[in-house]
C-alpha positions as CSV (number, residue, x, y, z in Angstrom):
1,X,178.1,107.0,72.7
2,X,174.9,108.8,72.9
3,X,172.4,108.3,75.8
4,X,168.6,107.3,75.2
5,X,166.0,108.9,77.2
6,X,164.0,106.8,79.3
7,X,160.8,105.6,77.4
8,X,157.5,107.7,78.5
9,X,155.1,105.8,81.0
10,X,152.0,104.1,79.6
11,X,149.1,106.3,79.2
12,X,147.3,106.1,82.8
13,X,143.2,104.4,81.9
14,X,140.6,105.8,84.1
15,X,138.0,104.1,85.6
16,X,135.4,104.6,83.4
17,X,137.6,103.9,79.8
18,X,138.8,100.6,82.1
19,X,136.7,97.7,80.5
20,X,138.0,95.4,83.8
21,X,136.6,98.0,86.2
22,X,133.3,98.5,84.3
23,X,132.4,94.9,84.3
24,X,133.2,94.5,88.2
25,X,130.9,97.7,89.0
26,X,128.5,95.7,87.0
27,X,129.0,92.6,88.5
28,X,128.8,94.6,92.1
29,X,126.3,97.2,92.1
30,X,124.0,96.5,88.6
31,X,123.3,92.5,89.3
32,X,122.0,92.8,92.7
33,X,119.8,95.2,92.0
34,X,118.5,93.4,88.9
35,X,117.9,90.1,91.3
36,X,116.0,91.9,93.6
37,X,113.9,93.8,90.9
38,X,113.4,90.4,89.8
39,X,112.7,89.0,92.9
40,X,110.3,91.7,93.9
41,X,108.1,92.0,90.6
42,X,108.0,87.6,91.3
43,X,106.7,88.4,94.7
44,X,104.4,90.7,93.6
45,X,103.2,88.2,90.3
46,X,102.2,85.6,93.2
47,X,100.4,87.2,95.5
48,X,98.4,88.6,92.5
49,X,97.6,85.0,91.2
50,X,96.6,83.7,94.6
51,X,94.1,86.8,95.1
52,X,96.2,88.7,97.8
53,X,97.0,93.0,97.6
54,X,100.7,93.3,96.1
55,X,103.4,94.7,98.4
56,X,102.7,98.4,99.4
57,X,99.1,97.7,97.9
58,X,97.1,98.7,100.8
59,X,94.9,101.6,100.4
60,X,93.4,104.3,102.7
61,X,90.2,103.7,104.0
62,X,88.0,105.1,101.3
63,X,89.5,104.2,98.6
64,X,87.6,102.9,95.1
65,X,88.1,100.8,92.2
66,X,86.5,99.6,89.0
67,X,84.0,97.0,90.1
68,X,85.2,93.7,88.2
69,X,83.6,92.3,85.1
70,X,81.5,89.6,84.8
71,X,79.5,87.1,81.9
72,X,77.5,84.9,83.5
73,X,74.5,82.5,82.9
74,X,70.7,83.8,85.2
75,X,68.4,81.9,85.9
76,X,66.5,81.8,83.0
77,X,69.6,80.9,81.0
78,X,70.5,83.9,79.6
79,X,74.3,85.5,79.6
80,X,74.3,89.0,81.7
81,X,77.1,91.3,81.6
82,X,77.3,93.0,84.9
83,X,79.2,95.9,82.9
84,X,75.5,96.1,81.3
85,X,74.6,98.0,84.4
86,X,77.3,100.1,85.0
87,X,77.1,103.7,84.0
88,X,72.9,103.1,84.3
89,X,72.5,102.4,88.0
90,X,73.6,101.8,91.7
91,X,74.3,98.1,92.3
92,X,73.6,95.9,95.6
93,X,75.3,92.7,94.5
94,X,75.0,89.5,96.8
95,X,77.2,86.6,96.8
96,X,75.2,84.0,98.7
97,X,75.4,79.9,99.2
98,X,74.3,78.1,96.3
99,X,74.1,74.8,98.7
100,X,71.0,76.1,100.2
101,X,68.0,77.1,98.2
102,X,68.3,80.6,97.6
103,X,65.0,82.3,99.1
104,X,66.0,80.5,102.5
105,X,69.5,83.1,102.5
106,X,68.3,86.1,104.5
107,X,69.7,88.5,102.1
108,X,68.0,86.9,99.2
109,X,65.1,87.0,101.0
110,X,65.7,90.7,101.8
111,X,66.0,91.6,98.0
112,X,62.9,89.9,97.7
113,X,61.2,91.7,100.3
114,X,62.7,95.3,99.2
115,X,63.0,95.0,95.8
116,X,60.8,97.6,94.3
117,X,61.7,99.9,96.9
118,X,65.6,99.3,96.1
119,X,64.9,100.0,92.6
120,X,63.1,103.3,93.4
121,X,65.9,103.8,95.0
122,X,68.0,103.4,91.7
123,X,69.2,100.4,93.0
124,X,69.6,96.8,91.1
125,X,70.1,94.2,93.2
126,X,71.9,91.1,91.6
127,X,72.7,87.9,93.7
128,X,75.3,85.5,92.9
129,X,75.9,81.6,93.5
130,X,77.4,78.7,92.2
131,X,73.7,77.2,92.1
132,X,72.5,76.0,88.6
133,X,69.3,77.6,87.0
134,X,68.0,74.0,88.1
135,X,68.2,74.7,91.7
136,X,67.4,78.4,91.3
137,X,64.0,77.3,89.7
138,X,63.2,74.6,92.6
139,X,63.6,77.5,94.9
140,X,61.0,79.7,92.9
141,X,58.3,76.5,93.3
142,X,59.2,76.3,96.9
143,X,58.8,79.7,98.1
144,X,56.3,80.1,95.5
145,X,57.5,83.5,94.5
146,X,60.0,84.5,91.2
147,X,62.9,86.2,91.7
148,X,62.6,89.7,90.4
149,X,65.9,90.0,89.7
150,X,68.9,88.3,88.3
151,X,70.3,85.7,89.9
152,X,73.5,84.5,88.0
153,X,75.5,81.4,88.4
154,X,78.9,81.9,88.6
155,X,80.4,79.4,85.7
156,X,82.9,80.7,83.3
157,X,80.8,80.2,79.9
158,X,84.2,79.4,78.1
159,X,84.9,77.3,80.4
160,X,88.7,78.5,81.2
161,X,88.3,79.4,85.1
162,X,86.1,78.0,87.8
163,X,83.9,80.6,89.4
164,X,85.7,83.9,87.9
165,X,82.7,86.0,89.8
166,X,84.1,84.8,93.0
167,X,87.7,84.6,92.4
168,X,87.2,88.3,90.6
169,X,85.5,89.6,94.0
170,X,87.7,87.9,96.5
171,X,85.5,85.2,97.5
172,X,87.2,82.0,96.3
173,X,90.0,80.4,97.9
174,X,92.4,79.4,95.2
175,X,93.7,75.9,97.1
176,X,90.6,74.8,98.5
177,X,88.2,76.2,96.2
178,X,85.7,76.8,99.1
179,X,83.3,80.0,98.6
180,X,82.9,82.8,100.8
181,X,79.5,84.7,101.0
182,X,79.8,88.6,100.8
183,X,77.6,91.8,99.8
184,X,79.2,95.0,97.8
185,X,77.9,98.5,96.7
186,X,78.6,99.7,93.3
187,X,78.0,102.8,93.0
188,X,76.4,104.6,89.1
189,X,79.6,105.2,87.6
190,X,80.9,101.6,88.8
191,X,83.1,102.0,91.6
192,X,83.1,100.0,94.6
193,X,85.3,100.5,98.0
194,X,88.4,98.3,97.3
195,X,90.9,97.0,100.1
196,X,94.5,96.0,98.0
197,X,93.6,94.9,94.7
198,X,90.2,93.6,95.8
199,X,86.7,94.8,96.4
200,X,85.8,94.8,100.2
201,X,82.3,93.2,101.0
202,X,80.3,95.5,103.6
203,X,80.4,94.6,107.1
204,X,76.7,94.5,107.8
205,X,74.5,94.0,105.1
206,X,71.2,94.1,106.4
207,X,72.5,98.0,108.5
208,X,73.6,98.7,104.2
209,X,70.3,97.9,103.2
210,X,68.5,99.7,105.4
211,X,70.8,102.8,105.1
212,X,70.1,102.8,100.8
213,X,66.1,102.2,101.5
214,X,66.5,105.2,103.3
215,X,68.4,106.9,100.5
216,X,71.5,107.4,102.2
217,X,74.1,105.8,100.2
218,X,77.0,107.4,101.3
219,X,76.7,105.9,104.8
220,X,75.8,102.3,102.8
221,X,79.6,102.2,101.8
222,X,81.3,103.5,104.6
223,X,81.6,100.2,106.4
224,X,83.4,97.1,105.0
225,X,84.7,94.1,105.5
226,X,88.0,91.7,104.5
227,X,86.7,89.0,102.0
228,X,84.2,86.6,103.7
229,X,83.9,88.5,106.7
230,X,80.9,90.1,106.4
231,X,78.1,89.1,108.6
């Protein structure tokens, strides 16, 4: 009676031709890191929508970024596209209350003061408000003087976002909708000093206006401000 040899052992599977062990490596090591991915790039969606710098955002102190774009209504109901300027000249641009007629701001009334000498400085100012060209007009009879310059009211003309100018400078609160006031530099080829993912107001307007009528823009950005802190 012959013997039979013993039957050969199954051929070993390593890890990587093991469809088992693939699938837990994914399950272990490839989902987690997915989720946070996911988590993260959420994170990072949110703080964008509700006007804050995304994680890791924060810049060094100097650093620039395209000054935002605009299409809004002046006061003698025309559309301006701030993006007009860019390229052409230095910009002073002044968000100021629209509850209070706009030559009683002190920084209106600076622009009025200084305009011509801003502009021979290559300077345009441009304020900024939620007031109507109504109220804007009023405030020419009061004072008795026309604004020389535009002086825009923030109100999406398509009508999809409440003041973008605001929101797109760092200056509306997107819960209570309340407006801060704030002053930025734009410089000719239409960068202004950024803090995150937002422009940063200057900390002292009337010391930045001073510093430009004296030609010395580089010191005129040096200084700024969070959103709504500026003086």
């Amino acid at each position: 009676m012959s013997s039979s040899s013993p039957a050969p052992p199954p051929p070993s599977v390593s890890p990587k031709e093991n469809p088992s062990s693939a699938s837990d490596l994914f399950r272990k090591y490839v989902l987690p890191v997915a989720g946070i991915l996911i988590a993260v790039l959420v994170i990072w969606r949110i703080r964008i929508d509700s006007g804050l710098p995304g994680p890791g955002a924060i810049p060094e102190r100097g650093a620039m970024m395209a000054a935002p774009r605009s299409i809004l209504t002046d006061q003698h109901r025309h559309m301006v596209k701030l993006e007009a300027y860019l390229g052409r000249t230095k910009l002073l641009i002044v968000f100021f209350d629209g509850t209070k007629p706009a030559h009683t701001d002190p920084i209106v009334a600076r622009l009025l003061k200084d305009h011509a000498a801003l502009l021979g400085q290559g300077v345009q100012p441009i304020a900024i408000s939620a007031a109507s060209p109504f109220a804007i007009t009023k405030s020419e009879e009061i004072s008795g003087k026309r604004f020389p310059f535009p002086v825009l009211m923030d109100v999406d003309p398509n009508g999809h976002t409440t003041y973008p100018a605001h929101r797109a400078w760092g200056l509306a609160d997107n819960r209570s909708e309340e407006l801060k006031t704030g002053v930025f530099v734009v410089d000719r080829a239409g960068l202004v000093p950024a803090r995150g993912l937002l422009p940063r107001p200057v900390v002292d307007p009337e010391a930045t206006i001073d510093a430009i009528l004296r030609g010395n823009w580089p010191d005129a950005i040096e200084g700024a401000a969070s959103p709504g802190e500026s003086k």
